[in-house]
N, C-alpha and C positions, 0 to 999 in steps of 0.2 A: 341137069347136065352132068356127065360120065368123069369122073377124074380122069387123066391121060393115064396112061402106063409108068410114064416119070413121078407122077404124083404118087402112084400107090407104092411105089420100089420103096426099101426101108431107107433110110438114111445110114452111111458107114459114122463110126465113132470118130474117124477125123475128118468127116463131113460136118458133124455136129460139132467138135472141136473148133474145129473152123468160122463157125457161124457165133461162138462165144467169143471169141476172140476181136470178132468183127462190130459185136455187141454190147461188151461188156467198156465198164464205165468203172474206175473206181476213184472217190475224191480222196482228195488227202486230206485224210479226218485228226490227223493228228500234229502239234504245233512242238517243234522242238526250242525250248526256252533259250538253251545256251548259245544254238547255230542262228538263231531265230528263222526257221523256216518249215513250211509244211511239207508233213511227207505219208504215205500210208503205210499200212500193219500188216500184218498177216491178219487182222481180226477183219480189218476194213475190205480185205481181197475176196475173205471166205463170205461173208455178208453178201456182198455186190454180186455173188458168182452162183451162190445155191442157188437161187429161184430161176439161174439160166439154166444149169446143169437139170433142177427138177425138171420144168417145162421139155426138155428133149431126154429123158429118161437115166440120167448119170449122176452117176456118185462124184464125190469128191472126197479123199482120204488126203491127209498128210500124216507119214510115219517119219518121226524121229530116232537119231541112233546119234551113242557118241565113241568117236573114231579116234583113236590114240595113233599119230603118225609117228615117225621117225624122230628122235630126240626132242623126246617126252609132249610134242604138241599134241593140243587135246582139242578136235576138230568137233562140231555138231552137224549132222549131213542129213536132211531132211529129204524125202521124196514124196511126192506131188502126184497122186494118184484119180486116175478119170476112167472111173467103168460103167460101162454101159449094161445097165442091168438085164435088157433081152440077149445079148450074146456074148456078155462077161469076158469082153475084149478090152484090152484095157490100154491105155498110155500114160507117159509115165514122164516126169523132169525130177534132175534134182536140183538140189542148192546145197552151199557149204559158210558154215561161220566159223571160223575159229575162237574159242574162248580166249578173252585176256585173260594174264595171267592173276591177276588181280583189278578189281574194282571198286574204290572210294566207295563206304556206305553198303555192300553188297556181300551176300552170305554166298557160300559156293556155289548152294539152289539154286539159288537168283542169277548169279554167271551163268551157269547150266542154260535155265529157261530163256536168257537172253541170247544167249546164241544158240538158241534152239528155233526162237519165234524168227528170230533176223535170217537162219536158213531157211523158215519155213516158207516167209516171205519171198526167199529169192527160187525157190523153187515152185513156188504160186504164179511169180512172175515168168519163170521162162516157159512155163507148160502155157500159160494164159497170154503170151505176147505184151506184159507190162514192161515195159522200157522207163526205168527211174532218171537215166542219165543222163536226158535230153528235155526235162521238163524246163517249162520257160520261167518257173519260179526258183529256180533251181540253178544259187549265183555262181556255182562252178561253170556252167554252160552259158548264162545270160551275161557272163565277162563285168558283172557288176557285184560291189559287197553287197552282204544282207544288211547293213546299217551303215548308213554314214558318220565318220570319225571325222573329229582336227586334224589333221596331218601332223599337227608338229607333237600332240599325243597319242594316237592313231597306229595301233599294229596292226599288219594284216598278216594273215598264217594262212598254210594249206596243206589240207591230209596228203599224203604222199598215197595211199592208198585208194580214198575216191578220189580226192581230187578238186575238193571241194573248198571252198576259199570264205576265208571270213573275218569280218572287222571287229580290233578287241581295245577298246579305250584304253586300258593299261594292261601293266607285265601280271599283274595280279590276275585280272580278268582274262587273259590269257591263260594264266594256270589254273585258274578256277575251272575253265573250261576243258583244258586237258587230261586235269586227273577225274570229269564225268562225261566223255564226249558224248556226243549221238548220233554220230555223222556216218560210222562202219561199225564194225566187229572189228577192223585191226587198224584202227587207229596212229599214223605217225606221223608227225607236223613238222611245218619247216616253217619258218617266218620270213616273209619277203619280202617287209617293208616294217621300218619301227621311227 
């Protein structure tokens, strides 16, 4: 039997876009200790995503750059590159992390590369259609802590930045958590209950 004519036509780049986006799956392979909660990487996005981009002919590039704003913020802006190797047509997302300015435990590198891999992540996500901020494990949205406390010892705090809410047995464990969060790249807490 003859393919149709719709069958032989090529496929456009955000035709195949399209169809990754529709397809693509990634788990959250990675367990944050302090938030206690799962979340994915850049490593886990670019994993789940080549053998879709092979199978329909594209690349995937993510280029890094770091961007010095207005009174001395020192931004990491990643861009999320998808070309389609027959007609080297490309699309493009970015993402943005800002570096802290300092990090418990952490060389300037290590700042660097962390908000290098957390933009690269969010510019994975917006070209790829991964939406983090509505997962159902994910207690800022599920309106539930990630661990149950005493109440009468029992903090709860939330990033002012994601948004993200979390239960901390004491003021210690509270601070412990703050000066290594994992929850953003800018990080700022308000406590809402103690």
């Amino acid at each position: 039997m003859a393919e149709s004519k719709k069958d032989q036509t090529p496929k456009s780049i955000a035709h195949k876009l399209l169809e990754i986006q529709r397809d693509l799956k990634v788990e959250k392979g990675q367990y944050n200790q302090f938030g206690k909660y799962n979340y994915r990487s850049k490593e886990d996005i670019l994993e789940a995503v080549k053998p879709l981009c092979h199978e329909r002919g594209l690349i995937i590039l993510v280029d890094d750059e770091i961007v010095v704003i207005a009174e001395g913020w020192v931004y990491a802006r990643s861009c999320a590159i998808l070309k389609d190797v027959e007609t080297d047509k490309t699309i493009t997302a970015r993402g943005w992390s800002r570096e802290p300015e300092e990090k418990k435990g952490a060389d300037a590198s290590q700042i660097t590369g962390m908000a290098a891999s957390y933009a690269g992540k969010r510019a994975l996500s917006n070209l790829f259609a991964i939406d983090d901020t509505k997962d159902a494990d994910d207690p800022a949205t599920s309106g539930q802590a990630p661990a149950q406390v005493p109440a009468k010892t029992g903090i709860v705090a939330h990033c002012l930045s994601c948004g993200k809410r979390y239960s901390f047995t004491s003021k210690e464990h509270l601070e412990s958590f703050i000066a290594n969060p994992g929850c953003c790249p800018e990080p700022s807490w308000a406590v809402d209950k103690q």
